[in-house]
C-alpha positions as CSV (number, residue, x, y, z in Angstrom):
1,X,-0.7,-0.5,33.0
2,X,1.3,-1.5,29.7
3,X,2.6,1.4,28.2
4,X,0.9,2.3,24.8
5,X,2.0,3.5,21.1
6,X,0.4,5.5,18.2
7,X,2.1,5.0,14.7
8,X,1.0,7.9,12.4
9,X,1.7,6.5,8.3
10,X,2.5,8.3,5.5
11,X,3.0,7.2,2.2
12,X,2.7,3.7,-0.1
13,X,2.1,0.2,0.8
14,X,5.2,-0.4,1.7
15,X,5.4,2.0,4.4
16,X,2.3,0.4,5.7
17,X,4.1,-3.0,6.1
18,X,6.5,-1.8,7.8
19,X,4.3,0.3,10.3
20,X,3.0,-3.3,10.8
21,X,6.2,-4.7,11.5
22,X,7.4,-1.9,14.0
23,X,4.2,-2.3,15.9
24,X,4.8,-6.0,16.0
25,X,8.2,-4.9,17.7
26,X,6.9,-2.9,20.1
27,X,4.5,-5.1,21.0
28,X,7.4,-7.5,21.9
29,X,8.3,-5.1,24.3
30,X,5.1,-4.8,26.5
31,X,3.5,-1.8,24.4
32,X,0.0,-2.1,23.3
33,X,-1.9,0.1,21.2
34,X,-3.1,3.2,21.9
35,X,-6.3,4.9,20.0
36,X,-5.3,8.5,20.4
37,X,-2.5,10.7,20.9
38,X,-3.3,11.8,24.3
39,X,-3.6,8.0,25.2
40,X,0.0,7.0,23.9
41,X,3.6,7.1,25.8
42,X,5.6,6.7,22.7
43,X,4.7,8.4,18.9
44,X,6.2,6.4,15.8
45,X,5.9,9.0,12.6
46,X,6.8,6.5,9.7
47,X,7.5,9.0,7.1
48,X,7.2,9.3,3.2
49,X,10.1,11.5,1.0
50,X,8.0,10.1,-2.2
51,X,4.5,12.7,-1.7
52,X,4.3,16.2,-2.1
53,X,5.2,18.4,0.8
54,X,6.5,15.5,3.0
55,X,8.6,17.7,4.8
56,X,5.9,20.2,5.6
57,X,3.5,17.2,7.4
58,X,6.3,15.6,9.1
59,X,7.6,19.3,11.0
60,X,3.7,20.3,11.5
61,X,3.5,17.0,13.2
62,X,5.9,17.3,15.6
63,X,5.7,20.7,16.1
64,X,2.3,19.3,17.4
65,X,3.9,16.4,19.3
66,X,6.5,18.9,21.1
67,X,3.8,21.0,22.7
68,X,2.2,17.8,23.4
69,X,5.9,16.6,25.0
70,X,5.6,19.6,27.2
71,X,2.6,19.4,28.5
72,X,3.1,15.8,29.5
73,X,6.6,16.3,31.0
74,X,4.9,19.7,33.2
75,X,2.4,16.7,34.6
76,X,5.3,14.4,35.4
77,X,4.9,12.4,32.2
78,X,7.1,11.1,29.3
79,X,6.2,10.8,25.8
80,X,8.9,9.2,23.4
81,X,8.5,10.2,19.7
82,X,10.6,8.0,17.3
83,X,10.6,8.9,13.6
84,X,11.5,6.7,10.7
85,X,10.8,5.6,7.3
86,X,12.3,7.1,4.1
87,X,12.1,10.9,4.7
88,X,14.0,9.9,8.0
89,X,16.6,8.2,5.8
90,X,17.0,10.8,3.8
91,X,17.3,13.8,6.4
92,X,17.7,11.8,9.7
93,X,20.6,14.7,10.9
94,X,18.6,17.4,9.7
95,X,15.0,16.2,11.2
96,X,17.3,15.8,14.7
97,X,18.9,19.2,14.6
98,X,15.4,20.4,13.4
99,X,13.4,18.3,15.9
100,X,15.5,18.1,19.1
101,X,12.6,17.1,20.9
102,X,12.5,14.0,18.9
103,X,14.1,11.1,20.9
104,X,14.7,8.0,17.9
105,X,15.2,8.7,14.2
106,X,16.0,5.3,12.3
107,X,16.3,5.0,8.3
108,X,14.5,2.3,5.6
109,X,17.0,-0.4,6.6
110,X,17.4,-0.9,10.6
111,X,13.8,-1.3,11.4
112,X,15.0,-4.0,13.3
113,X,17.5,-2.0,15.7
114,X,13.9,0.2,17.4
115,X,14.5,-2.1,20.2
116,X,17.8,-1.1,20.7
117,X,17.6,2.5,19.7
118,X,15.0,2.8,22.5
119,X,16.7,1.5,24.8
120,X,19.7,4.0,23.9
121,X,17.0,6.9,24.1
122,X,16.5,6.2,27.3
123,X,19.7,7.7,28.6
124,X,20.1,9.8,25.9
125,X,20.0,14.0,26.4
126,X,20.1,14.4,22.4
127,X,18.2,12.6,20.1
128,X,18.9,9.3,18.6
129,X,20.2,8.9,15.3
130,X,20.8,5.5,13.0
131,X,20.9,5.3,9.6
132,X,22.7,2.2,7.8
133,X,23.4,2.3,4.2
134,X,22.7,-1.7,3.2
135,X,19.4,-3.9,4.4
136,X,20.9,-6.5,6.6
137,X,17.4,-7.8,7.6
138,X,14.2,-7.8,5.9
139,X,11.3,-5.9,7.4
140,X,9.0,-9.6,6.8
141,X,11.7,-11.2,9.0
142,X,9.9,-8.9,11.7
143,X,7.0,-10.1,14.1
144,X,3.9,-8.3,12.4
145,X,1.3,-6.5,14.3
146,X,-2.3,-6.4,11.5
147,X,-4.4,-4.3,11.8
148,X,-6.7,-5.7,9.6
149,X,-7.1,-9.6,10.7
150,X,-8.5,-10.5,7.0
151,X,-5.4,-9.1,5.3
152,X,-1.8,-8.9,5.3
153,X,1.1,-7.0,3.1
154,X,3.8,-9.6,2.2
155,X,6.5,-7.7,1.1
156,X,8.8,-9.9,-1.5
157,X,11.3,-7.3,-2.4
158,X,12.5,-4.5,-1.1
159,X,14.8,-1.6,-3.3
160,X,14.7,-1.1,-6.9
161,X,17.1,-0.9,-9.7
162,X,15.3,1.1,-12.0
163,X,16.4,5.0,-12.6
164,X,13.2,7.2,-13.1
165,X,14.3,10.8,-13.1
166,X,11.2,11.9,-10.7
167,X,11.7,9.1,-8.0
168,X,13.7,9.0,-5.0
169,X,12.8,5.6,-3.9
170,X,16.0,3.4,-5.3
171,X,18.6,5.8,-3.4
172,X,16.7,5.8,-0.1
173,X,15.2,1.9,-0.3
174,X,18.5,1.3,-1.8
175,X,19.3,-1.7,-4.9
176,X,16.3,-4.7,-5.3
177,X,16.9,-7.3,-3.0
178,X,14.2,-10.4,-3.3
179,X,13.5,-13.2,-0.6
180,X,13.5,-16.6,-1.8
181,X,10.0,-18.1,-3.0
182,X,10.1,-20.4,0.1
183,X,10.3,-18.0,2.8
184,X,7.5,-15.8,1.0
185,X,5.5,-18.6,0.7
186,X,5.8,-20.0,4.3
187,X,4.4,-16.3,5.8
188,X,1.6,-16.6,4.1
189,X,1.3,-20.3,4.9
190,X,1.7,-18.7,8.6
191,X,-0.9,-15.8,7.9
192,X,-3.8,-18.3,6.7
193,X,-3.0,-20.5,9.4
194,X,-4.1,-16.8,11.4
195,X,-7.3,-15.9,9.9
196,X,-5.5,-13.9,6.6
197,X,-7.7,-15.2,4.0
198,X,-6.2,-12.3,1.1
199,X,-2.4,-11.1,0.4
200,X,-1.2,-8.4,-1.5
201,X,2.4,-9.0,-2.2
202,X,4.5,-5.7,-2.2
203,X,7.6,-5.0,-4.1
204,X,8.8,-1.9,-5.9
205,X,8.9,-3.7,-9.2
206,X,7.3,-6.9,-8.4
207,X,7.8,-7.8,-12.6
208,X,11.4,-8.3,-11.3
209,X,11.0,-10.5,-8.4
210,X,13.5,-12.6,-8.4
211,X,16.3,-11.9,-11.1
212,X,18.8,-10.9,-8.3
213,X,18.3,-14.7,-6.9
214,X,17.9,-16.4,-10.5
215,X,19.2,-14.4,-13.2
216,X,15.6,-13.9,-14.3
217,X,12.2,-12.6,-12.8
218,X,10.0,-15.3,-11.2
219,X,7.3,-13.4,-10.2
220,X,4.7,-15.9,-12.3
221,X,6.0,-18.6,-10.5
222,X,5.6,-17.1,-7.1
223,X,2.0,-16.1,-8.1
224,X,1.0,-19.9,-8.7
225,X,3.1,-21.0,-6.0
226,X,1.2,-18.7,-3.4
227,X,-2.4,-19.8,-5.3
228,X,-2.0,-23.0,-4.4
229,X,-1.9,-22.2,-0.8
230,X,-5.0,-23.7,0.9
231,X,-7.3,-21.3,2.5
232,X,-6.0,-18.3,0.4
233,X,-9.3,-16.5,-1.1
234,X,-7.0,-13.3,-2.6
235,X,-4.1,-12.5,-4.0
236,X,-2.9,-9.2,-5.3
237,X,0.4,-7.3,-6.0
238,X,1.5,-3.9,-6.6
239,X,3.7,-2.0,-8.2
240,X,4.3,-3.8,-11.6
241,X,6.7,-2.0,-14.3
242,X,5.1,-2.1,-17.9
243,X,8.3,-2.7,-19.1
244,X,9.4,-5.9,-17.2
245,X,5.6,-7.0,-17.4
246,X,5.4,-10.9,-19.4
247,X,2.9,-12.8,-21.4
248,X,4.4,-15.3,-18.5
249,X,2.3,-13.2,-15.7
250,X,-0.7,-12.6,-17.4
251,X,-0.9,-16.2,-17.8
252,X,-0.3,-16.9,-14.6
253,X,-2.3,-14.5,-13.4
254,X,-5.2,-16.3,-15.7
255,X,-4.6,-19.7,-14.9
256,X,-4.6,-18.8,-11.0
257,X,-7.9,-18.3,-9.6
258,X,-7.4,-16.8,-6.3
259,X,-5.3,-14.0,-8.0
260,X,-7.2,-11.0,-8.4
261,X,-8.3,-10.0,-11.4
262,X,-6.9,-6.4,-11.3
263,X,-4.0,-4.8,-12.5
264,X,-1.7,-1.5,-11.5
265,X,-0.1,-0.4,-14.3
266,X,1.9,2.8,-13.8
267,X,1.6,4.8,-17.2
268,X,3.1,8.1,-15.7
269,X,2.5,10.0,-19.3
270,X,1.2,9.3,-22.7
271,X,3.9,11.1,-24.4
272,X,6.8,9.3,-25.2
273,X,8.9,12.0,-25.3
274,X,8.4,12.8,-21.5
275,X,8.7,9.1,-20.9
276,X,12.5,9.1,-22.0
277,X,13.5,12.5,-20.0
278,X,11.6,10.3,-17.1
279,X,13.5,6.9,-18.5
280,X,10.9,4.9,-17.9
281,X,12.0,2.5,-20.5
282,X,9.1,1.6,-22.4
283,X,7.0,3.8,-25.1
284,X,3.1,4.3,-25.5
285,X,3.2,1.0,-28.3
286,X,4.3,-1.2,-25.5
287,X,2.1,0.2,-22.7
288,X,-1.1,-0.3,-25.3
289,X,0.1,-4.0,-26.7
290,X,0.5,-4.5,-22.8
291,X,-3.0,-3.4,-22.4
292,X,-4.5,-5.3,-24.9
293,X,-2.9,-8.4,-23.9
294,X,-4.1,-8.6,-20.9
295,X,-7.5,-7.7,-21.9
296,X,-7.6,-10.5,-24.3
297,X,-6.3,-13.4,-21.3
298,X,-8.3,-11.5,-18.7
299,X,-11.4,-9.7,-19.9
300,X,-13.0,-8.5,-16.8
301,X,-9.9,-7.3,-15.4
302,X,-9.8,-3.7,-13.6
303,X,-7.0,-1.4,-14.8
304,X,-6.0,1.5,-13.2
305,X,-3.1,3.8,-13.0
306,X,-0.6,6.4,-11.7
307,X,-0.3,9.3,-14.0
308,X,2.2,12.7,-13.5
309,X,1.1,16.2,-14.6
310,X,3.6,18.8,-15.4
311,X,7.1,17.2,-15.7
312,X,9.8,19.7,-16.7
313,X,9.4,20.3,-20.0
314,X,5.9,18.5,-20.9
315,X,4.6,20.7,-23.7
316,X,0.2,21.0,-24.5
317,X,1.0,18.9,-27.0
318,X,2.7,16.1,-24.3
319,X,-0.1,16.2,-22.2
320,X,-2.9,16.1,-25.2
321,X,-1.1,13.0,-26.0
322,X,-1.9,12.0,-22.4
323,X,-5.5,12.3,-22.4
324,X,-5.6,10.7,-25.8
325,X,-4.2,7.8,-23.9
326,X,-6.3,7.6,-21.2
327,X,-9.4,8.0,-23.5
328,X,-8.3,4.9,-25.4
329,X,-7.8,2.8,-22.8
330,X,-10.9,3.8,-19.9
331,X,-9.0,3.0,-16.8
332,X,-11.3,2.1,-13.7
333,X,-9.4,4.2,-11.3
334,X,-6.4,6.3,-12.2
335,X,-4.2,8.4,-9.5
336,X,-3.2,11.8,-10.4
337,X,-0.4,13.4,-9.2
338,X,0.9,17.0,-10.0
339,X,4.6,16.9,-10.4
340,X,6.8,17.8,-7.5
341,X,10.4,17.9,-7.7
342,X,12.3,15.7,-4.8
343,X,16.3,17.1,-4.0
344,X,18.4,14.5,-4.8
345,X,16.5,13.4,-8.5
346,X,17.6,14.3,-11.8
347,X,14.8,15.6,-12.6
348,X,14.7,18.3,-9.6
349,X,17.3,19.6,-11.7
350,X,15.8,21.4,-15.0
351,X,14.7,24.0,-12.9
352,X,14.7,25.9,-16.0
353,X,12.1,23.4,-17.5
354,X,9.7,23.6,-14.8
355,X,5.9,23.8,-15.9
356,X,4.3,27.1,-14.7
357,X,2.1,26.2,-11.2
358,X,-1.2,27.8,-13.4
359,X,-0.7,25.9,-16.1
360,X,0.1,22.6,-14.1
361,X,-3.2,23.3,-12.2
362,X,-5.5,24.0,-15.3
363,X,-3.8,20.4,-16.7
364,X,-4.3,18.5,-13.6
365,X,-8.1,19.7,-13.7
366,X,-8.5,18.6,-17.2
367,X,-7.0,15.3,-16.6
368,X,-8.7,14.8,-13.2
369,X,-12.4,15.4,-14.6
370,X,-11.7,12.5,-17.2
371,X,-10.0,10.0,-15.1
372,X,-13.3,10.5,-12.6
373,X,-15.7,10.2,-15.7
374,X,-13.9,6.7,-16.3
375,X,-14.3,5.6,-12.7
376,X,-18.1,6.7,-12.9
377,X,-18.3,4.7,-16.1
378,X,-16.4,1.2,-14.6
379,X,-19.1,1.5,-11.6
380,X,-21.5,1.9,-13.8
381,X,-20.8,-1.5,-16.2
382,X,-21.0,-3.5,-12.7
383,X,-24.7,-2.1,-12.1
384,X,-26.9,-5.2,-12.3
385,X,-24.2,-7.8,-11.7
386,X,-23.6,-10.0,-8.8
387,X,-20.4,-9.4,-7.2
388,X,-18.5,-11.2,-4.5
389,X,-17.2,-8.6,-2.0
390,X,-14.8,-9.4,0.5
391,X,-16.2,-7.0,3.3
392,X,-13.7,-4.8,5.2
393,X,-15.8,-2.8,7.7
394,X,-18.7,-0.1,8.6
395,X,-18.5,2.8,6.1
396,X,-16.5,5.6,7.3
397,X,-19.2,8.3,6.4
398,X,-22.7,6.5,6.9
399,X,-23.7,4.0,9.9
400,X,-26.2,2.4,7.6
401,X,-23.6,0.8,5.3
402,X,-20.9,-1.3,5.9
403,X,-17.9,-1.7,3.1
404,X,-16.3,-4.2,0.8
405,X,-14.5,-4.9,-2.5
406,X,-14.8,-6.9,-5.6
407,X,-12.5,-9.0,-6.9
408,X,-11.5,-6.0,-9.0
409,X,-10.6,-3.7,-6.3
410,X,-13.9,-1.7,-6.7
411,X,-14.9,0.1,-3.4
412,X,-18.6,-1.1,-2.9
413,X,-21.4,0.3,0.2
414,X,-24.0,-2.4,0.9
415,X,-26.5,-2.3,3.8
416,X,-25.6,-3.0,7.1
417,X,-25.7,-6.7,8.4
418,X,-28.6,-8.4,10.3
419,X,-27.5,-9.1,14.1
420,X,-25.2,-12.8,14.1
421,X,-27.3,-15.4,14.9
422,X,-24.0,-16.8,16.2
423,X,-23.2,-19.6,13.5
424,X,-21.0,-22.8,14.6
425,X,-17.4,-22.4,13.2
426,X,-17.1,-23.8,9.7
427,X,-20.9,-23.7,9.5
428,X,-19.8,-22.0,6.1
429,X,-22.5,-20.3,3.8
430,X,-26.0,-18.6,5.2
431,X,-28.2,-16.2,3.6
432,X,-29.6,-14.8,6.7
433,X,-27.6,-11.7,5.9
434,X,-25.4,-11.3,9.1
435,X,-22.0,-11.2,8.5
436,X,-18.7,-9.3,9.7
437,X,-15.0,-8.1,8.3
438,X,-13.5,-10.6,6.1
439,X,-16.7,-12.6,5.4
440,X,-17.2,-13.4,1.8
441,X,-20.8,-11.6,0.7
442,X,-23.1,-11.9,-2.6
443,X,-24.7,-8.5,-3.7
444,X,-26.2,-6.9,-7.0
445,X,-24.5,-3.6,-8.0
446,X,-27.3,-0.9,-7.9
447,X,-26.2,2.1,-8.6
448,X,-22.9,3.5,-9.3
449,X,-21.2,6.4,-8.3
450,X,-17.2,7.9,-8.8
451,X,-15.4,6.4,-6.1
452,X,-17.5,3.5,-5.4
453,X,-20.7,1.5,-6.1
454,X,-23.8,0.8,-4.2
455,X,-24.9,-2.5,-3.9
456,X,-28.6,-4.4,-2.3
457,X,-28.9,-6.7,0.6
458,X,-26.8,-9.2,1.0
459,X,-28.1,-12.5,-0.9
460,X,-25.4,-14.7,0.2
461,X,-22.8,-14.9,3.0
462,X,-19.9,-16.9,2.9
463,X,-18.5,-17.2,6.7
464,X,-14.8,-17.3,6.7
465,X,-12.3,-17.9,9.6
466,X,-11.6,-14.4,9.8
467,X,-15.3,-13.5,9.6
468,X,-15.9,-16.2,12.6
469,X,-12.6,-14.8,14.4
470,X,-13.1,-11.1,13.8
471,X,-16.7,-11.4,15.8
472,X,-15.2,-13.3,18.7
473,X,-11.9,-11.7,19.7
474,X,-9.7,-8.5,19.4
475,X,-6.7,-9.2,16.3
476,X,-4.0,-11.2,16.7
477,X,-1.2,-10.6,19.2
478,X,2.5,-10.2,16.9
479,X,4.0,-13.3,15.7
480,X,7.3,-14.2,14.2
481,X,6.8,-15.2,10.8
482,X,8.1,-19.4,9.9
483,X,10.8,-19.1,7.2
484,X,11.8,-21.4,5.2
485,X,14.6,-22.4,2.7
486,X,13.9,-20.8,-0.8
């Protein structure tokens, strides 16, 4: 019997390539996937320092996994727990000296040496600690294990040079570092050519893409370069910075069909005095003319948000400013976050500026009620319209609906398919109502709620390649990704 893994995720996007590219590795090795805990012989905690209590999840967990460790080695079994990611790069000493039953602990920038660290564990009595300073290979470089066969993260960047006094990201991800428009276009020439029929293209500042290769960003040229990509039904990126954001992106965005119509836009505060003592480098005027823009070039474009609550020093009269701004501009989704200070930040600093937890609470409250209100309200404009969802799977919480999204990135329930009749490959469009993950499916908005929208039957199905593939095989075994000169 193969030996099995379990990778537990915390965190962004990012983290969630790279999961994919550590089980693509230990796939490599003879692992296969295990679907529980008590199932797996090795653990892989891919760990966050970005999310409030980090710390806390990650020692819970393996205070957890050591009991579990003991009960296995009483039985005459091993289990191998390996932690990684950024908290492990910030803290790999202390989460060993902590943790001693841990037996790997690698940083952001040698995913590539879990092979070898493995290997080292093996023979090891104490745990195994590596943690190099610079990226020497990127994690795309990496045989991929999806676990979604429609979709793929393509990470085009890694690091970031921007300096925002809350975030710890650019001192454990280290300086931006982008891949050359080539290679990024030859894995996702490789991931259609697999059944991938939509990308999201990761970076921490996609806006910059580029301007460590070229002097200047070429983010819009990578966006048509990727549309052109036969087979490709989706693009998306995340994170954009408002303030390297260009008319040049928006139009390429426009002019680009396949590229979503939806748009991350981290305000972080409406106050621009809290957005210098966070030197986010751009001021509410920008943020808005930004806004408008791009509602002018793409009018049915979703906008949503990240927004902080309670950063040292932010006055009533800060955060009114903050709900003024999100009044104005009626996000579809915005994510709310009360501020938490990370060691190592300036801003962890003003101590002596920190917002009272009550008051922090009663603002987060406040906010949160009018960010949902919006959502309500952008579910409730797409009530009576057609939309093409791009359908992910069964709900999670009702057996009767399966799941998808629009083009916009809005969570939609529809019913449940009719059994497959079983069409030919490339039989292409039905309206018999059976389809599966990653089909392409017609249905009229019905009601809206919060966090998602209801939709009718099905009135159209579009059977893709990873439709077809999905309901004829288990997801791809890992491959190595073709690269190409940039």
């Amino acid at each position: 019997m193969p030996r099995r893994y379990l990778i537990r995720t915390f965190g962004c996007q990012m983290n969630e390539h790279d999961s994919g590219r550590a089980a693509g590795l230990l796939e490599t090795l003879g692992y296969r996937r295990a679907s529980s805990e008590d199932e797996a012989d090795l653990v892989l905690l891919n760990t966050c320092a970005v999310r409030e209590n980090a710390d806390n999840r990650l020692y819970g967990t393996l205070g957890h996994l050591k009991s579990l460790k003991d009960r296995r080695q009483a039985d005459g079994r091993e289990l191998t727990i390996v932690v990684g990611g950024c908290l492990a790069q910030k803290d790999g000493d202390v989460v060993a000296d902590r943790a001693p039953w841990v037996d790997v602990v690698y940083g952001t920038h040698n995913l590539v040496d879990l092979p070898a660290l493995l290997a080292r564990a093996d023979s090891a009595a104490v745990p195994v600690v590596e943690l190099v300073e610079a990226l020497e290979t990127f994690p795309s470089a990496l045989p991929a294990k999806r676990e979604i066969r429609h979709h793929a993260w393509v990470s085009i960047s890694v690091g970031c040079d921007n300096s925002c006094t809350f975030c710890i990201v650019p001192s454990l991800r280290g300086p931006e570092r982008s891949r050359p428009i080539g290679e990024v276009v030859a894995e996702v020439q490789g991931l259609v050519a697999d059944d991938v029929i939509e990308v999201t293209l990761l970076g921490q500042n996609v806006n910059s893409y580029g301007r460590d290769l070229a002097g200047a960003s070429r983010f819009a040229e990578l966006l048509r370069e990727v549309g052109r990509i036969e087979g490709l039904e989706r693009v998306r990126f995340t994170s954009p910075h408002p303030r390297d954001f260009t008319e040049e992106v928006l139009q390429a965005m426009a002019d680009t069909p396949v590229v979503c119509p939806h748009l991350h836009l981290p305000l972080q505060s409406g106050s621009d005095r809290v957005l210098r003592r966070m030197r986010r480098s751009y001021r509410v005027r920008r943020y808005l003319a930004l806004v408008e823009r791009t509602r002018a070039l793409l009018p049915d474009a979703a906008l949503t948000t990240d927004l902080i609550v309670g950063f040292p020093g932010e006055t009533e009269q800060d955060f009114a400013a903050t709900l003024d701004i999100v009044a104005q501009i009626g996000f579809d989704q915005a994510f709310t976050f009360k501020y938490s200070p990370r060691p190592g930040t300036p801003a962890a600093e003003l101590v002596d500026e920190f917002v009272p937890a009550e008051v922090v609470a009663e603002r987060y409250h406040r906010l949160e009620a009018l960010v949902r209100e919006q959502s309500r309200q952008a579910h409730q404009r797409l009530v009576g319209t057609a939309q093409q969802l791009l359908v992910e799977s069964p709900s999670k919480t009702d057996a009767s609906r399966w799941s998808g999204r629009t083009p916009g990135n809005h969570l939609v329930h529809l019913p449940a398919p009719a059994p497959d009749p079983a069409p030919a490959p490339g039989s292409g469009s039905g309206t018999t109502g059976a389809f599966a993950s990653g089909d392409l499916v017609t249905a009229t908005i019905i009601e809206a709620a919060t966090n998602y929208a209801l939709a009718g039957p099905a009135e159209s199905v579009r059977r893709t390649r990873a439709g077809l593939a999905a309901g004829r095989a288990p997801a791809p075994r890992p491959t190595l990704p073709v690269l190409a000169a940039g």
